[in-house]
C-alpha positions as CSV (number, residue, x, y, z in Angstrom):
1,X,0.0,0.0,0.0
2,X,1.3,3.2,-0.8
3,X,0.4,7.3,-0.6
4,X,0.6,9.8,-3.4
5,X,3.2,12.0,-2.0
6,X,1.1,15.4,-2.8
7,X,-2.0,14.4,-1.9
8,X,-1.7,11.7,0.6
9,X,-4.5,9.7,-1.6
10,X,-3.9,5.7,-1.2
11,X,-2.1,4.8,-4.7
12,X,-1.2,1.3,-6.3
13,X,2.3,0.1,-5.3
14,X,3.8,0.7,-9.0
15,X,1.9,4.0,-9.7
16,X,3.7,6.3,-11.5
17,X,1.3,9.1,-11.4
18,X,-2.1,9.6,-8.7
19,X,-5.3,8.9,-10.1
20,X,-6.7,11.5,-7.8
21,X,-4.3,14.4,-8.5
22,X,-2.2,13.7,-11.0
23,X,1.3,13.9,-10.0
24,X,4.2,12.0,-10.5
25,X,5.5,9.8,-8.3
26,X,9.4,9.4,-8.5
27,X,10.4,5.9,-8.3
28,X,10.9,4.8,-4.7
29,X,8.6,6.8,-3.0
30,X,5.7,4.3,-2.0
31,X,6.2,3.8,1.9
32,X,4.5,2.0,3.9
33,X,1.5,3.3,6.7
34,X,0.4,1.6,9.2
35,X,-0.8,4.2,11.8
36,X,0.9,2.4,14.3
37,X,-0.5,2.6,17.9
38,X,2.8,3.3,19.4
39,X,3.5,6.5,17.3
40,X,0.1,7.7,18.9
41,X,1.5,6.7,22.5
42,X,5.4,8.1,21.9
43,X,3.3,11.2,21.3
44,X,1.3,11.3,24.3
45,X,4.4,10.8,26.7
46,X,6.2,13.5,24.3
47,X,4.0,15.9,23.3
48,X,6.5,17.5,21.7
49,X,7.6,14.6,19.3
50,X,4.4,13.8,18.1
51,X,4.0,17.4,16.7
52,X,7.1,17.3,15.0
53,X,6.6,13.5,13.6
54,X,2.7,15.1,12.3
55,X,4.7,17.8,10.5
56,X,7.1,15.8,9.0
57,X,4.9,13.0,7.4
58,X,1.6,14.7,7.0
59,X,2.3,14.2,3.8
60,X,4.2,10.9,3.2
61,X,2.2,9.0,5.8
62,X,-0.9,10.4,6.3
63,X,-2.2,7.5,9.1
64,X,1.0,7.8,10.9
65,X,1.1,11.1,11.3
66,X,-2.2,11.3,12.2
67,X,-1.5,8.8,15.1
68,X,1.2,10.8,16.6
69,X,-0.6,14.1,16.3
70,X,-3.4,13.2,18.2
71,X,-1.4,11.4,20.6
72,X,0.8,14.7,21.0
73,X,-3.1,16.7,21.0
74,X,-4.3,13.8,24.0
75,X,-0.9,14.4,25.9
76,X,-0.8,18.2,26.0
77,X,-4.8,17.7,27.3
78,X,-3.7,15.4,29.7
79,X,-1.2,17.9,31.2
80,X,-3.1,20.6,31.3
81,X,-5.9,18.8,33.0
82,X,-3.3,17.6,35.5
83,X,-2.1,20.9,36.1
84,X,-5.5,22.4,37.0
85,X,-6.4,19.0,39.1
86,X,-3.4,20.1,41.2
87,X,-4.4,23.6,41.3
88,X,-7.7,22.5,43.0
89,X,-6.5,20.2,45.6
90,X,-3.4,23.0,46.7
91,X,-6.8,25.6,47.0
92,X,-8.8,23.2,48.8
93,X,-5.7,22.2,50.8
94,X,-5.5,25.7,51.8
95,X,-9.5,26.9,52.6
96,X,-9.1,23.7,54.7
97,X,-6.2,24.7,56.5
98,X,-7.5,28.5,57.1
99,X,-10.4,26.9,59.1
100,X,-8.3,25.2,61.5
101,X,-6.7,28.1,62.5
């Protein structure tokens, strides 16, 4: 299985040109996507990573990429939702304390 490099549009292995868009596809540029799992989770733990791996094969790997960005999207949520949890429990932490005193 392999992508039309411009468009992303699933091509034939020995395509020379995309049905869908039209351009040509220089020999050895079919590759492979699975939209591995683990891309997705690598860019959950790294936020960071994912992002750059979405920007980098949006276009040759479309499922991929796809994987990793919204594993980097889920990750940065994640934090942030962390972040605010903690927030909460400090504040309540503290109106509980205030009372004791």
């Amino acid at each position: 299985m392999a992508f039309c490099r411009n468009c992303g549009a699933q091509i034939d292995d020995q395509a020379v040109v995309c049905p869908k868009c039209g351009v040509a596809q220089g020999a050895g540029m079919s590759t492979s996507d699975s939209g591995e799992i683990l891309w997705g989770l690598l860019g959950c733990c790294i936020p960071l990573a994912g992002l750059i791996l979405f920007l980098v094969w949006k276009d040759t790997k479309p499922k991929t990429s796809k994987a990793a960005g919204i594993g980097a999207l889920v990750g940065v949520v994640v934090s942030v939702l962390c972040v605010v949890a903690w927030y909460i429990v400090l504040f309540m932490i503290g109106l509980s304390a205030a009372a004791f005193m």
